[in-house]
VMD Tcl script that draws the C-alpha trace (Angstrom):
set ca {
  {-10.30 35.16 -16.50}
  {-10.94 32.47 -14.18}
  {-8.53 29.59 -14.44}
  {-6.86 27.11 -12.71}
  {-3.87 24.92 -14.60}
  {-2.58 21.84 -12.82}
  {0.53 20.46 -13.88}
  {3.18 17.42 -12.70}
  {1.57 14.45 -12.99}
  {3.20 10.80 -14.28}
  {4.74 8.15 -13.60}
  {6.25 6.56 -10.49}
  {6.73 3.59 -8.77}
  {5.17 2.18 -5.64}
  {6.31 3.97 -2.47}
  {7.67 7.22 -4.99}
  {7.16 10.48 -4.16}
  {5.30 13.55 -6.63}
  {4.28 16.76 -6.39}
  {1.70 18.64 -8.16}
  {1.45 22.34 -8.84}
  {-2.10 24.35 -9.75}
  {-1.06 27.84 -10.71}
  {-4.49 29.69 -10.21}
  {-6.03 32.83 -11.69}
  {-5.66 36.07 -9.16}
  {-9.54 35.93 -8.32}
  {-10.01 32.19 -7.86}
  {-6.50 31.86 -5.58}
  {-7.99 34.75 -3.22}
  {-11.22 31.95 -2.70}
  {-12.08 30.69 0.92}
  {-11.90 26.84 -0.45}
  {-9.20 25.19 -2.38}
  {-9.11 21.74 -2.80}
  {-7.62 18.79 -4.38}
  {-9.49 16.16 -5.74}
  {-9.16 13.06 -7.62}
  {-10.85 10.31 -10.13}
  {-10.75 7.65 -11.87}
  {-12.72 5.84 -14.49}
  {-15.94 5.21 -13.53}
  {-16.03 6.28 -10.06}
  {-16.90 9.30 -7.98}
  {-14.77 11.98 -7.97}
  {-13.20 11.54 -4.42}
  {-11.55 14.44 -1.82}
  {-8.09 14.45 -1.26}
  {-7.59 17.69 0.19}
  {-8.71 21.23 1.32}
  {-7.75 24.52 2.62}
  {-9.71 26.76 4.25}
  {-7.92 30.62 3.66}
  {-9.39 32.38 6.35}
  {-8.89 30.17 9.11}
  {-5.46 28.63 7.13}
  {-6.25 24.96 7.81}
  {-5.91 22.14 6.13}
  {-7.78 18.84 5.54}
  {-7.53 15.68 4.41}
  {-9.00 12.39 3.94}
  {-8.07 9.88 5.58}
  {-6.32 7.55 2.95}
  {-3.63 10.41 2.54}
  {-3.02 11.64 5.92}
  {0.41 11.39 6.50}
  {1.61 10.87 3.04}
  {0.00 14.15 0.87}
  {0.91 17.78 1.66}
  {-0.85 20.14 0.29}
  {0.75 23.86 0.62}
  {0.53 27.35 -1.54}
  {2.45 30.02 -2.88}
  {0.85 33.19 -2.22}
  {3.24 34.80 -4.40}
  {3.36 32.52 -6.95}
  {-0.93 31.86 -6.97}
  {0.25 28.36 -6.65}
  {-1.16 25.50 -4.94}
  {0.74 22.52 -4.15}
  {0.10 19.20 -3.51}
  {3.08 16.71 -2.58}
  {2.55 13.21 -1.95}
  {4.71 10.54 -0.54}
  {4.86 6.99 -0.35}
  {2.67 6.30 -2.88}
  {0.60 3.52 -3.92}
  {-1.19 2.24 -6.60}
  {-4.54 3.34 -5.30}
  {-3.62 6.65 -5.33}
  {-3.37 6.23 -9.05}
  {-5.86 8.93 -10.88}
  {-6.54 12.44 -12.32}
  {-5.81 14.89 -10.14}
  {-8.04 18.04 -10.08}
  {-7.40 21.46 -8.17}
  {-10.77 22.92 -7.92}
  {-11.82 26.05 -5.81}
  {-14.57 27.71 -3.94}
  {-15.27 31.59 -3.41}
  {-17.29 31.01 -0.34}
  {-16.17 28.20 2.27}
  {-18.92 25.26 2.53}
  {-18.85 23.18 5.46}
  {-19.82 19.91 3.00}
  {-16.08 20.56 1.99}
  {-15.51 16.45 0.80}
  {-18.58 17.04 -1.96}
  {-17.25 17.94 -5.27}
  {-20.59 19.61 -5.96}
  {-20.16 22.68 -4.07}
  {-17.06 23.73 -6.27}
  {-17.32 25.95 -8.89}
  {-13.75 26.26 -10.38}
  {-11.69 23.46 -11.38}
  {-8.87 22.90 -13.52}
  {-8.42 20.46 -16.72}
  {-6.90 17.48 -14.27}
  {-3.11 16.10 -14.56}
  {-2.61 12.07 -14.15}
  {-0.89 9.89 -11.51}
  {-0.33 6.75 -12.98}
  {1.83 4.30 -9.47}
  {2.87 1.33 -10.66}
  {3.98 -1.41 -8.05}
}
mol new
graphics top color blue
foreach p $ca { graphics top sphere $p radius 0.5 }
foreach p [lrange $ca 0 end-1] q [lrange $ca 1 end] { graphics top cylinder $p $q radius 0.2 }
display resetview
């Protein structure tokens, strides 16, 4: 079953630190393209973060560079995403969402096919 489950969202202050787990089915953590996204209401649904398995890089936009992490767990078909000095526009859901095949057009939400049921990040100042 495919399934991704993200978990650790809530509340901090400005300039707080949180991490954020997606524990991932065994077929959709072995994907070329695993991401982190993020939304909130009435908006797009904006990139945070990607990694590409086969060439193990990592990318991210440039509002979080710096401040977010994003890591995995092979053992654990976890994917992390730890983020630092916060502020209140990082404030959203959080999605973990995941390719099979790795897409060049890795910012566009579109050309996911997996995603998970999206955790909250409320930073207050």
């Amino acid at each position: 079953q495919v399934q991704l489950v993200e978990s650790g969202g809530g509340l901090v202050q400005a300039g707080g630190s949180l991490s954020l787990s997606c524990v991932a089915s065994e077929e959709v953590f072995s994907s070329d393209a695993l991401a982190w996204f993020r939304q909130v209401p009435g908006k797009d649904r904006e990139f945070v973060a990607a990694y590409r398995r086969p060439m193990r890089r990592t990318y991210y936009t440039d509002s979080v560079k710096g401040r977010f992490t994003m890591s995995r767990d092979d053992a654990k078909k976890t994917l992390y995403l730890r983020m630092n000095s916060l502020k209140t526009d990082d404030t959203a859901v959080y999605f973990c969402a995941a390719r099979g095949i790795w897409n060049v057009d890795y910012g566009s939400p579109r050309h996911y096919n997996y995603w998970g049921q999206g955790t909250q990040v409320t930073v207050y100042s």
